[in-house]
C-alpha positions in Angstrom: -19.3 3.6 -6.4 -16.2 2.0 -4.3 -18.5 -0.3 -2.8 -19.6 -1.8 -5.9 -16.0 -1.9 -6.6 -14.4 -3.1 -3.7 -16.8 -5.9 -2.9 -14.8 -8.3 -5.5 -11.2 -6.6 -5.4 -8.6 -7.8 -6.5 -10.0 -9.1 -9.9 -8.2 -12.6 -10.0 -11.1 -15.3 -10.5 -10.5 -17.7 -13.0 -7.4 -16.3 -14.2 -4.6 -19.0 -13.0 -1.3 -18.1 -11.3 0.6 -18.2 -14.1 2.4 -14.7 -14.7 3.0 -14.8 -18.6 -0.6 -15.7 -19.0 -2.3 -12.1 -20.6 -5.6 -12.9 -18.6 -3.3 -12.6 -15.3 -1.3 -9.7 -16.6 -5.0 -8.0 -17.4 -6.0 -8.6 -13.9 -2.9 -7.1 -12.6 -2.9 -4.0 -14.4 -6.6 -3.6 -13.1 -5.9 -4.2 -9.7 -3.5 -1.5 -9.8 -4.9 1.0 -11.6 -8.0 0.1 -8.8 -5.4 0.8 -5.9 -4.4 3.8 -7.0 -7.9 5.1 -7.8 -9.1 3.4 -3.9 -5.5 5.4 -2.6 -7.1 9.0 -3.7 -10.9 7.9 -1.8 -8.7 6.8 1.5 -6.6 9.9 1.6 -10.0 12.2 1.3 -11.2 9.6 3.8 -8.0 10.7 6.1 -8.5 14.3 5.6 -12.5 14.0 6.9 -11.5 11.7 10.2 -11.5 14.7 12.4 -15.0 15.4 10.6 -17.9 14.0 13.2 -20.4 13.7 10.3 -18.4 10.2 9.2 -20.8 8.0 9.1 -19.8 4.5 11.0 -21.0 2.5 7.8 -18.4 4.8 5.8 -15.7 3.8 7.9 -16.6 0.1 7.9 -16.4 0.1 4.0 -12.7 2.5 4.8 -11.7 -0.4 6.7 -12.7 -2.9 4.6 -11.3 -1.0 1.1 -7.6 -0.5 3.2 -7.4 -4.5 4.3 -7.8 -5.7 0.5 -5.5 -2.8 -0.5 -3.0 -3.9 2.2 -3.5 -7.8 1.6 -3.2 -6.6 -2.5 -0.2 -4.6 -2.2 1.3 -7.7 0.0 1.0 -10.4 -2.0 2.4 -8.4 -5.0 5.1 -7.4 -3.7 6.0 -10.1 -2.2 6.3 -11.7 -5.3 3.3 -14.5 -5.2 3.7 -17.2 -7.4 7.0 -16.3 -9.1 9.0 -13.4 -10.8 7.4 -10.9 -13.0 8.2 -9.4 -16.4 9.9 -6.3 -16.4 7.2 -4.6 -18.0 4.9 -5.9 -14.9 7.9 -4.6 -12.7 7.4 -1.2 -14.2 3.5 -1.3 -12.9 3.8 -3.1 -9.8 6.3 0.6 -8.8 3.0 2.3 -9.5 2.1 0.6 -6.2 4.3 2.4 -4.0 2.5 5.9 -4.2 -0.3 3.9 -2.6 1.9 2.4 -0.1 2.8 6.4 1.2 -1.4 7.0 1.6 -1.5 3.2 3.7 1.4 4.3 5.8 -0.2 7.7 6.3 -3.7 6.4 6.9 -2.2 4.0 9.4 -0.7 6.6 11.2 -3.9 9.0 10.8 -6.4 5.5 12.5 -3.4 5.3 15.0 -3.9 8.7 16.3 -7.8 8.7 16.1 -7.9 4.7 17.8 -5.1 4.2 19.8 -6.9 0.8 21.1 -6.0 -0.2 17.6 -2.1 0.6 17.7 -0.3 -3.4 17.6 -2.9 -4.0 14.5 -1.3 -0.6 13.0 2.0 -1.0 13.8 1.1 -5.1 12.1 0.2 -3.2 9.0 2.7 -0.7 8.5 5.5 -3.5 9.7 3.8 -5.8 6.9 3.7 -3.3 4.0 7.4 -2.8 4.9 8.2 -5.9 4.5 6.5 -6.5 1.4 8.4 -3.2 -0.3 11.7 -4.8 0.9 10.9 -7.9 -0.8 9.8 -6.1 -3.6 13.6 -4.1 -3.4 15.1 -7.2 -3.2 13.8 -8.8 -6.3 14.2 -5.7 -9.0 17.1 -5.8 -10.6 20.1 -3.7 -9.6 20.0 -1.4 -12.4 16.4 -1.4 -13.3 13.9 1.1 -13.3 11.7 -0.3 -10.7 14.9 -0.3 -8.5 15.6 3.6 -8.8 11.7 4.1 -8.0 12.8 2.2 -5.1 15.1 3.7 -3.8 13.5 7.1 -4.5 10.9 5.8 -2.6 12.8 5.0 0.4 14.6 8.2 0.3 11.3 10.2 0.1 10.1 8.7 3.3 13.3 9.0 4.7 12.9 12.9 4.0 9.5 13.7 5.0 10.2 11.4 8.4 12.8 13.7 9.2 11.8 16.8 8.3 8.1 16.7 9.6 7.1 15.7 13.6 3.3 16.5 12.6 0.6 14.3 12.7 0.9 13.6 8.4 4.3 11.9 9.4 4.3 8.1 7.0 6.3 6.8 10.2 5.8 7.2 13.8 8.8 8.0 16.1 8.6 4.0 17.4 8.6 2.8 14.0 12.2 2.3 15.1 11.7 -1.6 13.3 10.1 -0.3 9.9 12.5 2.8 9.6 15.3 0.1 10.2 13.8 -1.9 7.2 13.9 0.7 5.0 17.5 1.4 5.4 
């Protein structure tokens, strides 16, 4: 069923880039509700990895299904095509529980594909970045912003209270953990 799903996310075709429009404020709350729906299929995906019965094909469409998640999550946060709506603030946050399974998964591929460690460290440098812009543009005594910084503080935590292998950041992460201070 992903597959079938997956193969046109995000749902934007046709609908313009203008914010206030309802057919782009439709499309946004679909893409959303999609991430977090793909986020519960990736962390399964991430508790199987050590499985040997994943099939290659699986792990293609995996692949695939985190890069339009990532690329999604990137240009939303970072604000693409102008400021949102407060109401479209307070959906966007739903994003961030997503961003904690990406930064796990990335960390989970890291340790199973080291090869693959400067595209990880890309991804999880990128999604940073995009969160920060995302932090940067709530306003100071919004909503969005306390999700923020409860965000921040809840990766802060369960980086420093955990050294196993379901850590969000890595011990190098030195740049990202920087960020997020």
């Amino acid at each position: 069923i992903i597959k079938y799903f997956s193969i046109n996310f995000p749902f934007n075709a046709g609908v313009g880039y203008s914010k206030e429009s309802p057919e782009w404020d439709t499309a946004l709350t679909i893409n959303i509700q999609l991430c977090v729906l793909f986020s519960y299929f990736i962390k399964a995906a991430i508790a199987n990895l050590n499985h040997d019965d994943v099939i290659k094909k699986d792990n293609e469409l995996l692949n695939d299904l985190v890069s339009r998640v990532d690329s999604f999550i990137y240009d939303t946060f970072s604000g693409k095509g102008g400021r949102y709506t407060t109401s479209q603030y307070n959906r966007i946050i739903n994003l961030l529980q997503v961003v904690k399974v990406l930064l796990v998964n990335h960390n989970q591929h890291h340790q199973h594909h080291p090869h693959n460690d400067k595209k990880n460290r890309e991804a999880v440098n990128r999604l940073i970045q995009a969160f920060h812009k995302l932090d940067e543009s709530c306003h100071p005594h919004s909503a969005a912003k306390h999700k923020c910084v409860e965000f921040v503080a809840d990766i802060l935590r369960e980086h420093r209270s955990t050294t196993t292998s379901s850590t969000i950041l890595k011990p190098k992460d030195e740049v990202a953990s920087t960020s997020l201070l």
